[in-house]
C-alpha positions as CSV (number, residue, x, y, z in Angstrom):
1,X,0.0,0.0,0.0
2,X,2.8,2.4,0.9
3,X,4.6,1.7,-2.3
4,X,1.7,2.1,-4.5
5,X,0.7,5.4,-2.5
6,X,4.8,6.6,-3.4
7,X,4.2,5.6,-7.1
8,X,1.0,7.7,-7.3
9,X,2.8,10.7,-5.7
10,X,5.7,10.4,-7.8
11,X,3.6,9.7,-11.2
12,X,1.5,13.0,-10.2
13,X,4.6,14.9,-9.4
14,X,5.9,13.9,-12.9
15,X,2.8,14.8,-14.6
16,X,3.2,18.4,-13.2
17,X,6.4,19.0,-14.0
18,X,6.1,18.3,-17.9
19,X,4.0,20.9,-18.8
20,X,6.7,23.1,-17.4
21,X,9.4,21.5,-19.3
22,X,7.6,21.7,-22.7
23,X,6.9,25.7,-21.9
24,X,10.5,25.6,-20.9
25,X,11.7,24.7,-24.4
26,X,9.3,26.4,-26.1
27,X,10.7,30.2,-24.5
28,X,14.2,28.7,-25.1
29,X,13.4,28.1,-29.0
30,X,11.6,31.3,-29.7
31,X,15.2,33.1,-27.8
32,X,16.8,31.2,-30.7
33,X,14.9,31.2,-33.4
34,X,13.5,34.6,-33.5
35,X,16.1,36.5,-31.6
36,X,19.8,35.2,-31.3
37,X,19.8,33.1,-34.5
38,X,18.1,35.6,-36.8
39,X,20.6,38.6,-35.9
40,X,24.2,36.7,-36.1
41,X,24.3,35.6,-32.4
42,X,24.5,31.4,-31.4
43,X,23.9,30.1,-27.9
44,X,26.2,27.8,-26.2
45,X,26.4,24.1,-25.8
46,X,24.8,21.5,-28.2
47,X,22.5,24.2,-29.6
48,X,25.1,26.7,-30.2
49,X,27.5,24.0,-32.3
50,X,23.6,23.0,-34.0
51,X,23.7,26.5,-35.2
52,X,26.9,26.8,-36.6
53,X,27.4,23.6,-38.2
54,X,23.6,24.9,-39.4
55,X,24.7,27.7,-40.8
56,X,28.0,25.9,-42.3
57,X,26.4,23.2,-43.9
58,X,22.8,24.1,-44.9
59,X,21.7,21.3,-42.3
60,X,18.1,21.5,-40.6
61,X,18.6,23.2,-37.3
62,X,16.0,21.6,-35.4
63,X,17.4,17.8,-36.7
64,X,21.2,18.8,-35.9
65,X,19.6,19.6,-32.1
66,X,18.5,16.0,-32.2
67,X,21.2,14.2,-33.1
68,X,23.8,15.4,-31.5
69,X,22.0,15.2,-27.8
70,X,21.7,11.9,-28.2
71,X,24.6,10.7,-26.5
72,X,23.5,13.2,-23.5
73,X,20.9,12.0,-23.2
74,X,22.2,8.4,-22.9
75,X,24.9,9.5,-20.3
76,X,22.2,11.4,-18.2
77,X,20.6,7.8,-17.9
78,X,23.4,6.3,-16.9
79,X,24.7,9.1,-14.1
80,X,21.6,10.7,-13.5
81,X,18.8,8.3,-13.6
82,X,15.4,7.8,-15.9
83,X,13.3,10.3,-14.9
84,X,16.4,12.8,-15.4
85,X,16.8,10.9,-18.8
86,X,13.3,11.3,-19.7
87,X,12.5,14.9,-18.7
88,X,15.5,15.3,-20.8
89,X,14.4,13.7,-23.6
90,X,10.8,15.6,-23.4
91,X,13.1,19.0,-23.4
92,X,15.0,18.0,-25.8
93,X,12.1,16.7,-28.1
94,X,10.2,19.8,-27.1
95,X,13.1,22.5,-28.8
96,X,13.2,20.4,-31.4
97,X,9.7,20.8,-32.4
98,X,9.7,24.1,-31.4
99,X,13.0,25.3,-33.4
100,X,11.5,23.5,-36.2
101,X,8.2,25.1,-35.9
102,X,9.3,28.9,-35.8
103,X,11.5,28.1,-38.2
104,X,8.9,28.2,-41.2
105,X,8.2,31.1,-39.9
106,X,10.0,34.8,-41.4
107,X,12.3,36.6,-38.4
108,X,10.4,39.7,-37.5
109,X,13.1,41.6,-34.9
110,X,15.6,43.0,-36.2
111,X,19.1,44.9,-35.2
112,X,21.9,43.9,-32.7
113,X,20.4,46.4,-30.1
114,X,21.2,45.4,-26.4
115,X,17.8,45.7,-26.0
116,X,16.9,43.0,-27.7
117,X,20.0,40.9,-27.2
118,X,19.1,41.6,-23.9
119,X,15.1,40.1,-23.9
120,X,16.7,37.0,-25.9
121,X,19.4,36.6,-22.9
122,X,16.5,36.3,-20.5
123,X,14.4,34.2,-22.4
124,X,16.8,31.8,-23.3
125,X,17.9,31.7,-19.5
126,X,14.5,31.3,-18.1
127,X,13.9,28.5,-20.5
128,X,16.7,26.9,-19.3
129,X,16.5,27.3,-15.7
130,X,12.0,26.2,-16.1
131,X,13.8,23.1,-17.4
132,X,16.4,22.5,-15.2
133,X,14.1,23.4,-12.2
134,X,11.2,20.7,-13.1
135,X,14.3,17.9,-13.7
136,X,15.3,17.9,-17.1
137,X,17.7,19.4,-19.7
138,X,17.2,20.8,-23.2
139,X,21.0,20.8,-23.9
140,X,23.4,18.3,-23.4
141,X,26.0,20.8,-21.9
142,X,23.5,21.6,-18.9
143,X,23.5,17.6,-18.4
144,X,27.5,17.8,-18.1
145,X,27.2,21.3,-16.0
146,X,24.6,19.5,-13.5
147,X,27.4,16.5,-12.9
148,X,30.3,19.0,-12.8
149,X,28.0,21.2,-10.4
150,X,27.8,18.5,-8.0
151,X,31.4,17.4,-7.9
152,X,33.4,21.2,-7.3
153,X,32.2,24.6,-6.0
154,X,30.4,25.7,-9.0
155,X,27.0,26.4,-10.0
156,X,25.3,24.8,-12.6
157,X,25.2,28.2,-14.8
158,X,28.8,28.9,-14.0
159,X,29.4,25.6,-14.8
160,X,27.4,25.8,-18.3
161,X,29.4,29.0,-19.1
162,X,32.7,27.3,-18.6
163,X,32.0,24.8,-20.7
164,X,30.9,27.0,-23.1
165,X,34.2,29.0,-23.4
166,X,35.4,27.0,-26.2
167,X,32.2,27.1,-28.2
168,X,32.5,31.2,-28.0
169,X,36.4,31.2,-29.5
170,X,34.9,28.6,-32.7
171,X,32.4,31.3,-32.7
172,X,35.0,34.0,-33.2
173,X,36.5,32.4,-36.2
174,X,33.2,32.1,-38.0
175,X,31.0,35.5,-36.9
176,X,34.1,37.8,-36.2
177,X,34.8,39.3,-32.5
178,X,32.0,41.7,-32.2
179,X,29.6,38.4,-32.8
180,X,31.6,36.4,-30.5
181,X,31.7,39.2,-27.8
182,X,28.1,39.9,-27.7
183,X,26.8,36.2,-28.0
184,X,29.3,35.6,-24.7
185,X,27.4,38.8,-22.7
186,X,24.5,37.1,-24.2
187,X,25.0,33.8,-22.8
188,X,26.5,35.3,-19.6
189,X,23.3,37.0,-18.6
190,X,21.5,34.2,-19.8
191,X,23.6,31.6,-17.4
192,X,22.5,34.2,-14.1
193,X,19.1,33.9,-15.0
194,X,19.6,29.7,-15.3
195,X,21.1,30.0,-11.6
196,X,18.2,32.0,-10.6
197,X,15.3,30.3,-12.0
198,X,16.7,27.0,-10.9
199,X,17.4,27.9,-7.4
């Protein structure tokens, strides 16, 4: 009886969280799809290499986000559980729809003002952090940030925009400085609202 009244409690737990995660995704996809990518800026992580290999090779953006969190989501299983790998897998499903839904749609903001880099910062970063809060991930990076953040001193943002360094320089090479430097403040802002939202 006890165990059936714990699965009941964990199955209705689970069942309010993915709504969440879904709406999570969703914010994070229209950040990318009608704000960051649209005006030269990438995000970091899985998504951010999506973009440029995107951009590079004419590759569906929403596809490349697939793929290439597969093997995240695998090692989330692994170190982090199911229900980790399966909220995971809902987010990650969830901004691939999404990505792939806005993109038949036309941009419609323009200009690299810091206003809107800005709104796109925080959008992103409360997308992340909804996630991230309700269980999942929607970026295999934020999988590897939640492991590092529980073996050292840092946060899971902090430890999302380490990671990220490396993505940034690549994205130096192919959008020049400026686009490197403001897509770092972007994802820098983005990373304290992530520690926010989560916490």
């Amino acid at each position: 009886m006890r165990s059936k009244k714990l699965y009941k409690y964990y199955l209705k737990d689970l069942l309010t969280k993915i709504p969440w995660i879904i709406a999570g995704a969703f914010m994070a996809a229209i950040s990318l799809e009608v704000i960051l990518v649209p005006n030269g800026l990438i995000d970091g992580g899985i998504t951010g290499i999506s973009i440029m290999l995107s951009k590079g090779l004419g590759l569906s953006l929403s596809t490349l986000i697939f793929l290439l969190n597969i093997p995240f989501i695998y090692l989330g299983y692994k170190r982090l559980g199911k229900r980790f790998a399966f909220c995971t897998m809902l987010g990650i499903i969830s901004l691939t729809v999404s990505t792939g839904l806005l993109d038949a749609f036309p941009p419609f903001l323009h200009g690299n003002s810091f206003l809107l880099i800005f709104i796109g910062a925080i959008l992103l970063g409360l997308g992340i952090g909804i996630v991230l809060r309700n269980g999942g991930a929607i970026d295999g990076t934020d999988v590897l940030a939640i492991l590092i953040s529980r073996r050292t001193s840092y946060s899971v943002g902090e430890s999302i925009f380490i990671i990220n360094i490396f993505i940034f320089m690549v994205a130096f090479l192919l959008f020049g400085l400026m686009g490197a430097i403001v897509s770092i403040i972007t994802y820098f802002i983005a990373t304290i609202v992530v520690d926010v939202v989560r916490t």
